[in-house]
C-alpha angles and dihedrals in degrees: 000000000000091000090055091057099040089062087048094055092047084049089055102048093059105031095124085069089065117129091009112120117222128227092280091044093252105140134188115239109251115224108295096013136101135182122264136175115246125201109187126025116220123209129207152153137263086261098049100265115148114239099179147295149238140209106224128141118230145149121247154176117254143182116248141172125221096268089038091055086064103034121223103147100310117125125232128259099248121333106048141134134299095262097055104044086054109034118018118097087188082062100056090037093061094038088049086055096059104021091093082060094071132025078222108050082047084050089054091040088056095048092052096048087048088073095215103110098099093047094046087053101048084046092058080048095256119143126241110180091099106078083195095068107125110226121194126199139232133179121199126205143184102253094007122127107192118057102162102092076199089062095032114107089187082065100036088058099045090059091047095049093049086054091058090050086059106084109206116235085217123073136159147117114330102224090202091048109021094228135118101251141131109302132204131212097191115060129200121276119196093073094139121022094219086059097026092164093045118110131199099205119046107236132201131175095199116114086200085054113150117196103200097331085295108092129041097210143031092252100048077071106033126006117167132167122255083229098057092039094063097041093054098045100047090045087051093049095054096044100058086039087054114029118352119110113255138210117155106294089000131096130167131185142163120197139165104262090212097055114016094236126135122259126216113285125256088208104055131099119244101247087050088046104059096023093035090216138096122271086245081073099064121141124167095260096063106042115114108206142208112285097021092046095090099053096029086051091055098043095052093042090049097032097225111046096225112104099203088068084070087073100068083066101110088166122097131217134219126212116185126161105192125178143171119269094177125002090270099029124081128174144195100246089178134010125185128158110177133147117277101247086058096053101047085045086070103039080058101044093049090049092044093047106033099051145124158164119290129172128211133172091355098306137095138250146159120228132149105239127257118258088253105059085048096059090039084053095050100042105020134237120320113264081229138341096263090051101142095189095050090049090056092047082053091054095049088044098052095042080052086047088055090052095049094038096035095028112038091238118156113257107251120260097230094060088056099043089049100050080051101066098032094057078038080077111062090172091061094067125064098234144027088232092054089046102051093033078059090052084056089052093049094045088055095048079042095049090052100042096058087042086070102051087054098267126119139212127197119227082226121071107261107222091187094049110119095194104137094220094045087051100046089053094057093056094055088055093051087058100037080052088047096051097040088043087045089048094048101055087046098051082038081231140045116316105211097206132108122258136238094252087050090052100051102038098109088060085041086058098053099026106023104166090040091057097036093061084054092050098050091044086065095043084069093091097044095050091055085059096052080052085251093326092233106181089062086048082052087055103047099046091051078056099043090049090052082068115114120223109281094013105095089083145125098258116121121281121229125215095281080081084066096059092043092055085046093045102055092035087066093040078065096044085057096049101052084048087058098047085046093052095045079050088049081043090056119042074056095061103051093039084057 
């Protein structure tokens, strides 16, 4: 159980961070606490005389005992539900055991013995017909500055304190330490908010307990300290609230064991990862481009650029994606502890590798795409936000993404063949801009995809490369760059349509010469009113002349053709930016 101590020793490793709430209120569970969601907040004295109360809903910190923590009918140790603060006997008895250990707990055991509690709430108009109401507790006193017993470390400590003083009848060895300690049969639940019933670890509380007709009690199978337990859940907890990657169930992290700190994400795009903001965000200064973007990329992902400097990184890293199968049941859906160095070796090798051109608010920049807009690319748009079926194709996706960005493992052929022929489709997306930000997306899978079979692309088109389904590529871009230059000059403006060339990309694909010839037949036109537009003939003849005997042929294309067409589209992007800038020259010049 790796994973399990690993937790422990992060836990660890910040635990003087326990009960203190970060800058987005997210706090670690101290030992013997857990979070609960409170609904009303109860004021009193120093002598257990109540002052008012407010319904308002928020999420604590509360004592809790081993049997509480996983909530069968056990009360709580202080804050708890209506039906526990009135009528449970198990409830004052625990709170009498440890009320002598704080002026405030005995302030709280006074008010409750008291019975007024229902009638103080429905007198500051709160209703009580619902047991299941949560009620917090604060104590106000004269010079005191924390009133909130959530907040209160005195508190915090007592309870914990009066848990060391109760010796466990079951011990045993701990599986997750490997020490004889107090163990535990029944494990924490509210690990993740979006599955709060769901638990990690089975539990059990029968000593005749038979897992699978092989063990004669719980802890033959599974036999875990209190003390770990508590560590790993509340560390877990913390993790996915502050830093894992969410999407309904599922939650995904990585973090440095040793300190607790998160480590770069495997889903992010590059630009997101080193700027930490969205490519709608994009100014000058910030752009990384084309032939610098490999070594700029590494050097502002590792700091330094040298990466011999990653070897001086003792510390591991953990990377750990977990979700609900059922409401009470959650799983590990990937596990991987590894050094440091080794970890941000593959976070820089995807995004070097796995990396393309992308275009926002009229500029440049190379990125490798987020884990999202790959999945949206391979398997398309969600029918609706609340589409079930698709949310469970993004889960699977993201857990295989983790195994090619974190493993090394080949992209499968299928993703890039289906984000082929998707982007293959312009008429199937709502914009320009969303369809040929998806044929980004599918160069860079492309691009990986091939890396790993040995061959390389160049970020920068290659005017020499003899690949058929490059080139072909190239060529459709040449006559989609004729039309829409053709068109332009005609409308005396931009001419929003698709061209010839777009519409017809998907037969392109499967029969490419077939379709070429028919695209070139209805350049004709075009080409008369470029007066025989013969730097584009020049174009397309230096491509036509690339092709290798016999290839230059009707058999499908794959998705190189995709980089080739991207490719040469931005060589003529470049191009126009540089004519614009001699014009700009140039009109200088004469006005000085």
């Amino acid at each position: 159980m790796s994973w399990f101590s690993d937790l422990a020793k992060t836990y660890d490793s910040v635990a003087n961070i326990a009960g203190m709430p970060n800058e987005q209120g997210k706090v670690l569970w101290p030992m013997c606490h857990i979070a609960a969601k409170t609904n009303v907040a109860v004021t009193i004295d120093q002598n257990g005389r109540f002052r008012h109360a407010v319904a308002e809903e928020m999420r604590i910190i509360v004592p809790c005992t081993k049997e509480s923590a996983v909530r069968g009918s056990e009360p709580h140790a202080l804050h708890d539900q209506l039906k526990y603060l009135t009528v449970s006997e198990m409830y004052l008895d625990l709170l009498k055991n440890w009320k002598d250990s704080h002026p405030k707990v005995d302030a709280v055991y006074k008010y409750v013995v008291g019975g007024s509690l229902i009638k103080d709430l429905q007198n500051s108009e709160i209703s009580t017909k619902d047991d299941k109401i949560f009620v917090r507790f604060r104590v106000e006193i004269p010079g005191d500055s924390e009133p909130n017993l959530w907040e209160d470390k005195g508190v915090i400590k007592a309870w914990q304190d009066y848990c060391e003083t109760q010796n466990s009848e079951m011990r045993d060895l701990c599986y997750a330490t490997g020490n004889v300690e107090n163990v535990l049969t029944k494990h924490y639940k509210g690990i993740n908010v979006a599955a709060a019933n769901a638990k990690l670890v089975s539990s059990s509380d029968k000593d005749n307990y038979t897992y699978r007709g092989r063990f004669k009690k719980a802890t033959e199978a599974n036999a875990i300290s209190a003390d770990a337990s508590c560590k790993t859940h509340a560390m877990l907890n913390y993790i996915i609230e502050t830093q894992a990657y969410r999407s309904g169930t599922q939650a995904i992290a990585a973090w440095n064991i040793d300190s607790g700190k998160p480590e770069h994400s495997p889903f992010e795009s590059s630009f997101g990862l080193v700027h930490g903001k969205s490519q709608n965000d994009l100014t000058n200064a910030e752009i990384v481009l084309d032939s610098d973007y490999s070594k700029n990329w590494r050097s502002l992902l590792m700091g330094t650029g040298n990466v011999k400097s990653l070897k001086n990184r003792l510390s591991r890293v953990a990377v750990m994606a977990v979700d609900a199968a059922t409401t009470g049941r959650m799983g590990i859906t990937f596990y991987q502890n590894l050094p440091e160095n080794d970890y941000i070796e593959r976070i820089v090798n995807w995004h070097e590798t796995c990396a393309w051109h992308f275009r926002r608010n009229g500029q440049n920049y190379v990125s490798a795409p987020s884990a999202n807009r790959i999945i949206n690319v391979v398997y398309g748009e969600p029918k609706s936000g609340n589409d079930e079926g698709y949310k469970k194709i993004q889960k699977l996706a993201r857990e295989r993404l983790l195994y090619h960005i974190i493993c090394g493992e080949p992209l499968n052929r299928s993703w890039i063949k289906a984000a082929t022929e998707r982007v293959s489709r312009q008429h199937s997306y709502e914009s320009e801009t969303a369809w040929l930000d998806a044929i980004s997306v599918t160069c860079a899978l492309v691009r990986k995809y091939y890396h790993r079979k040995g061959e390389e692309f160049s970020l920068n088109l290659e005017k020499d490369r003899q690949d058929r389904s490059y080139l072909f590529g190239r060529l459709l871009a040449i006559g989609d760059r004729l039309e829409s230059h053709a068109r332009y000059l005609q409308a005396g403006g931009e001419d929003k349509r698709p061209t010839n060339a777009v519409r017809y990309m998907s037969a392109f694909a499967a029969k490419p010469l077939r379709t070429w010839k028919l695209i070139f037949d209805q350049l004709n036109p075009y080409i008369q009113r470029l007066d025989g537009a013969e730097w584009y003939q020049r174009q397309i003849d230096e491509v036509m002349s690339l092709f290798n005997e016999g290839d230059f042929d009707d058999r499908q294309l794959d998705g190189r053709y995709l980089m080739g067409y991207s490719l040469q589209r931005l060589e003529f992007f470049n191009k126009k930016d540089e004519d614009k800038n001699k014009e700009e020259n140039n009109e200088s010049d004469q006005e000085n």
